[in-house]
Structures are given as structure tokens and as C-alpha cells.
ROMIRO-473129 format. One record per residue (C-alpha): residue number from 1; y, x, z. Coordinates in Angstrom, 3 decimals. Layout:
+-----+----------+----------+----------+
:   i :       c2 :       c1 :       c3 :
+-----+----------+----------+----------+
: NUM :        Y :        X :        Z :
...
+-----+----------+----------+----------+
***
This chain:
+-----+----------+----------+----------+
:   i :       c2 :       c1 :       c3 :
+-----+----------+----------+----------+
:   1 :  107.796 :  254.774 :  167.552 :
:   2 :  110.510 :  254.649 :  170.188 :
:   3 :  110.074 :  254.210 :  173.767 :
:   4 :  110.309 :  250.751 :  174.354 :
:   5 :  107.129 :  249.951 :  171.683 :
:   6 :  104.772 :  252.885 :  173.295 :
:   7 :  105.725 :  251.202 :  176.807 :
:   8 :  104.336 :  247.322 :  175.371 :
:   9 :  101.867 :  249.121 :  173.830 :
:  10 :  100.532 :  251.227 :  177.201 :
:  11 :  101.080 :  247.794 :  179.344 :
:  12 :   98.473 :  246.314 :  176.575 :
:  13 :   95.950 :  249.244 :  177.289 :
:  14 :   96.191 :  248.475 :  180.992 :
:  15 :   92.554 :  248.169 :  182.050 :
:  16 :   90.496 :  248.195 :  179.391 :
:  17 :   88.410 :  251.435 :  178.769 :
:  18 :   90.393 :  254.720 :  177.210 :
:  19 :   89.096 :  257.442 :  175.479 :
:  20 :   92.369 :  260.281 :  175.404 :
:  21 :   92.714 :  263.410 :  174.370 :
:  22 :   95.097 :  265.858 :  176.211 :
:  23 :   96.293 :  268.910 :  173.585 :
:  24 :   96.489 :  271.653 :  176.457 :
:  25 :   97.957 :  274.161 :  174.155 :
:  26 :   96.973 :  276.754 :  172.151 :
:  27 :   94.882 :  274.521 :  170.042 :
:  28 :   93.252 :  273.845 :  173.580 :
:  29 :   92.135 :  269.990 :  173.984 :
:  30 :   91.180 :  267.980 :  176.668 :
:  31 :   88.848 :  264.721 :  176.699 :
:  32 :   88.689 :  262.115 :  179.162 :
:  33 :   87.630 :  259.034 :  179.329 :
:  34 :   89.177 :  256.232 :  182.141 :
:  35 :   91.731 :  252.806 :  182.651 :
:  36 :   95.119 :  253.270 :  183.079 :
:  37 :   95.943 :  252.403 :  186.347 :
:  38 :   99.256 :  251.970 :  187.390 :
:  39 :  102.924 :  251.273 :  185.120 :
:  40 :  105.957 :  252.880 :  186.338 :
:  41 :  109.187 :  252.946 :  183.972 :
:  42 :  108.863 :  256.697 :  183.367 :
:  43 :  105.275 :  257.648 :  183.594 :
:  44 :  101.900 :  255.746 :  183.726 :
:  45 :   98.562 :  257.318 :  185.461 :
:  46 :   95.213 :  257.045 :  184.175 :
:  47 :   92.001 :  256.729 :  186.811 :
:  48 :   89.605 :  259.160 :  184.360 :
:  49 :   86.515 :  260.793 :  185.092 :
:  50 :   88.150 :  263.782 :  186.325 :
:  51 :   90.328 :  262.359 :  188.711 :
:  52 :   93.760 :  260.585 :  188.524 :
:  53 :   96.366 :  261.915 :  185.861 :
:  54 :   99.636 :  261.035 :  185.330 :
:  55 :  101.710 :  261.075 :  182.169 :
:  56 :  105.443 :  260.603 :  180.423 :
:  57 :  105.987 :  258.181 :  177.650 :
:  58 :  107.388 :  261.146 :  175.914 :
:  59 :  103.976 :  262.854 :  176.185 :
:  60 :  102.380 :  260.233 :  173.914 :
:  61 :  105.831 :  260.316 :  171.648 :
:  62 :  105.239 :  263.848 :  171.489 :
:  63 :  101.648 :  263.382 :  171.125 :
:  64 :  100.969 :  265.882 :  174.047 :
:  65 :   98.282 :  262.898 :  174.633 :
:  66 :   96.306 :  260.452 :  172.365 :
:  67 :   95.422 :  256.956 :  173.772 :
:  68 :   92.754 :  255.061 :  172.186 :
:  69 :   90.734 :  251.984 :  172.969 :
:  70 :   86.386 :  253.089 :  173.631 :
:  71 :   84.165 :  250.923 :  171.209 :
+-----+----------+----------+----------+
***
């Protein structure tokens, strides 16, 4: 996926409930759960349970994070 497709794709997401998971390192992971709350044109920030979070379109490229929609 290039850029452009993860930014439609994030502007799709926008408010509807998130489940992600941050990889933090080290085979170290992360877990939130929140709604993305604001689009800029290089990084987007999530409102999660543990407070506001920002993040690069590269990061989900890179898969640094994983976005997907809670059922």
C-alpha cells in the first residue's frame, strides 16, 4: 500500500470505534482501544483510552501500528 490509499483508508476509520495495536519493540505490544480524532497530511491522532496519541502514515506502512475496526 502506498501513502495515498492508507490516508483514504484512515479518513474512512474517522470515528468509528478502533481497536490498534502499537508494536513497542522488542516483541513489546501495545493495545488500545479509541476514534481517531483529528486528519492532518502527515500524521493522524487517535482519542484512546489512555489518552491522545498521535501517529505517521509511515507507522501503519511500516506496521509500527495496526488499525482495525471493534465488532
Amino acid at each position: 500500500m502506498n501513502l495515498d490509499n492508507i490516508k483514504k483508508k484512515i479518513y474512512e476509520l474517522k470515528d468509528e470505534k478502533l481497536k490498534i495495536k502499537v508494536n513497542l519493540g522488542r516483541n513489546k505490544y501495545e493495545y488500545l482501544e479509541g476514534k481517531i480524532e483529528k486528519i492532518h497530511p502527515n500524521l493522524f491522532t487517535i482519542q484512546t483510552n489512555k489518552g491522545l496519541k498521535s501517529f505517521t502514515y509511515s507507522d501503519v506502512v511500516t506496521k509500527v501500528i495496526v488499525i482495525s475496526k471493534f465488532n
